[in-house]
N, C-alpha and C positions, 0 to 999 in steps of 0.2 A: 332818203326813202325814194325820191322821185326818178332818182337812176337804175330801180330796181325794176321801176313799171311795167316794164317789158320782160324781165326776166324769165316769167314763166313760159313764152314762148321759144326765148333762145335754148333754156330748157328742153326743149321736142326734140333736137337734135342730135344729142347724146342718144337720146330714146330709140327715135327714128336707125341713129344707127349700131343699139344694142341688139335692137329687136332683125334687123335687116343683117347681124351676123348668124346669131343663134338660130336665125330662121328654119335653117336648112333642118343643122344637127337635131333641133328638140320636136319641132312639125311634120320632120320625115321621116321620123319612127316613133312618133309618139306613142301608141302603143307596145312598144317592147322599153322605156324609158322608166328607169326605175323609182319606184316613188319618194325616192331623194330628192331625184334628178328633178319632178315636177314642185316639190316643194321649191327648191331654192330657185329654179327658172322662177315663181307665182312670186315671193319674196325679194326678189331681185326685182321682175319688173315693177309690181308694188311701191318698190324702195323711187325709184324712178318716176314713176307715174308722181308719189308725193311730192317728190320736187320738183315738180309742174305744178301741181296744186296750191304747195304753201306758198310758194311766193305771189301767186297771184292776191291769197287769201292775205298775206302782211302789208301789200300794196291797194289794196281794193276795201278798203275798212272794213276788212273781217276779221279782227285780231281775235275777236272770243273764238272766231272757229280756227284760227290757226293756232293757237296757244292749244286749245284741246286735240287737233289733229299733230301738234307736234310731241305731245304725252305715247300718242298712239301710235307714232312716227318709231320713236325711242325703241320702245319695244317690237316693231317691227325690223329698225334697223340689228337687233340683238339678232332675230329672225336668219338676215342675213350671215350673218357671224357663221351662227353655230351650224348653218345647213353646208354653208363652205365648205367649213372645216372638215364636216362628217362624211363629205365627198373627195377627201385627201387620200382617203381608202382606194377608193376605184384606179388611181393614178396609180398603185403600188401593184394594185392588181394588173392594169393593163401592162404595166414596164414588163410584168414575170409573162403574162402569154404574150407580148411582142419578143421577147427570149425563147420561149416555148416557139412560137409560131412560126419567128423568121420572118421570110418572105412575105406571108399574108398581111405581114403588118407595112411593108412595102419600107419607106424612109425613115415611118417612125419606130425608132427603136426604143429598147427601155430607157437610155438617157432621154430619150427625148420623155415619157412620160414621168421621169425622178424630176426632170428640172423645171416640168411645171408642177409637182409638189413643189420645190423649193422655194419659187416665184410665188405661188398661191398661197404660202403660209404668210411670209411678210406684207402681202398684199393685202390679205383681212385683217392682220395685225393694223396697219398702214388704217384704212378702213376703220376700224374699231373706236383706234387711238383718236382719227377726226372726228367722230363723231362724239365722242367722250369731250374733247375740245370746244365741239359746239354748243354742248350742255353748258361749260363751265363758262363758256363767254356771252354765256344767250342776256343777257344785259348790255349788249355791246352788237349791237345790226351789223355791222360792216364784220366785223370778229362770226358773228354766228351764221351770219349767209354764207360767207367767203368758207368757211371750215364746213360746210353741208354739203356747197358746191362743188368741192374737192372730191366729195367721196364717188362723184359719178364720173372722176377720170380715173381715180382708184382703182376704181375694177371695171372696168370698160373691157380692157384686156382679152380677158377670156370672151365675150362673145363675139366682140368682133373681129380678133386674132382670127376666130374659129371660121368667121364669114369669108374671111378676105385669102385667108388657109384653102377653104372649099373652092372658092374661085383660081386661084393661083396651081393650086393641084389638077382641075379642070383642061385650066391651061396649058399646061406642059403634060398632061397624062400620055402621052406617048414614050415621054421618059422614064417612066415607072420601071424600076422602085428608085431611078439614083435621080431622084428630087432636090432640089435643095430647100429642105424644109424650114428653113430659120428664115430664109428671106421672106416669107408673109410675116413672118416674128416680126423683125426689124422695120419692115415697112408701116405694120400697125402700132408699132413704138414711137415709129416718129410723127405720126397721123395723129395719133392721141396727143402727144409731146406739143405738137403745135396749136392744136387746139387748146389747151391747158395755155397756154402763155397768150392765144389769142383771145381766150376770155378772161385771161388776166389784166390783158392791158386794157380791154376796154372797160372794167373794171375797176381800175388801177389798181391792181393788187400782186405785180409782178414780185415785190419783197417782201410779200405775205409768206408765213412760215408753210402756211396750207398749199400755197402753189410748190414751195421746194421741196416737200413732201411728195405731190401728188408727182413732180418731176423725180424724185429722186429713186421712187417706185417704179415709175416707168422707162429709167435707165437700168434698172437692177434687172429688171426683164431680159431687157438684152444680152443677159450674161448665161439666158437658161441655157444654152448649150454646153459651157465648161462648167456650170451644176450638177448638173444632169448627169457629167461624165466621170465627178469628182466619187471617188470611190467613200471617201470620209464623208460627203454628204448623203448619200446611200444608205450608210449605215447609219447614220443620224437618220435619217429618214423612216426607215424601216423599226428599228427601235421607237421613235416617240407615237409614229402612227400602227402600227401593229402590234405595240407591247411587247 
């Protein structure tokens, strides 16, 4: 327990840099943000903010209030699941007016929006399954932190893909539209990737199933480009999320 004492602070970090992606996209048009969009942004950070919380509360002798904040945890974390998922939608949509549109969509083209469907479903999947893990070993501290912990390298992806995207695009906007838009991909792949193994080792949890997971999801990432382009993923795509 005494290696965990701190935890809720190295905790902020994730945070600090979920919130420091999504920043731009959810703040700078909040009002045109559709109330999907603000649900799973409130559920997300929520999810995040908790694991700042609980571990302070299993480390600081408040187990009755972390036992009950992790009942309430559960069904939050379902929260996130299913707001994901139901934003899988808008990806299918923006691929058809980046087709529609052309140019105004500048780099991003509809691969580019099919293959962060493709990314995002295994990613809540990835997501779900740890947290379901975490229930099943919550008898076992090292088992139930470490598979909780997970979940905040899980899906880090999207917000801060989205931050480091904004800035990178910034940067080179004289280039516009022939961007290279995967390289903010790759870069936050491996940003995350290394964080993930740097909180695993000081952990020690590098041969935890939870870290090969949280690794194995943030390799699959780096594949949304030949996704995205995959004409069979497409149609899988369009089928399961549009019926």
């Amino acid at each position: 327990m005494s290696k965990y004492k701190t935890l809720h602070l190295w905790m902020l970090l994730p945070m600090v840099l979920m919130q420091f992606g999504i920043f731009r996209d959810y703040w700078g048009d909040f009002t045109d943000n559709a109330w999907s969009v603000h649900i799973h942004y409130w559920t997300g950070t929520l999810w995040y903010l908790y694991l700042i919380l609980q571990p302070y509360y299993a480390t600081h002798g408040k187990l009755d209030k972390h036992r009950t904040n992790g009942i309430i945890g559960m069904f939050l974390a379902g929260g996130v699941c299913i707001t994901a998922l139901s934003m899988l939608h808008r990806d299918i949509v923006n691929a058809d007016l980046s087709a529609e549109l052309g140019e105004q969509f500048g780099p991003f083209g509809p691969w580019f929006f099919m293959g962060v469907a493709a990314v995002e479903i295994v990613m809540i999947t990835a997501f779900g399954f740890a947290v379901i893990m975490s229930i099943i070993k919550r008898k076992s501290l090292e088992d139930h932190a470490w598979w909780l912990i997970s979940t905040v390298f899980i899906i880090m992806m999207p917000a801060l893909g989205r931050g480091i995207q904004n800035v990178f695009v910034l940067i080179h906007l004289e280039d516009w539209p022939n961007i290279d838009i995967m390289a903010p991909v790759y870069l936050t792949q491996a940003l995350i990737i290394a964080l993930i193994l740097l909180a695993a080792w000081k952990y020690q949890k590098l041969k935890h199933p939870a870290t090969y997971l949280a690794v194995l999801v943030n390799v699959y990432t780096c594949f949304l480009e030949p996704l995205g382009r995959s004409e069979a993923v497409d149609t899988f795509l369009r089928y399961i999320i549009k019926g």
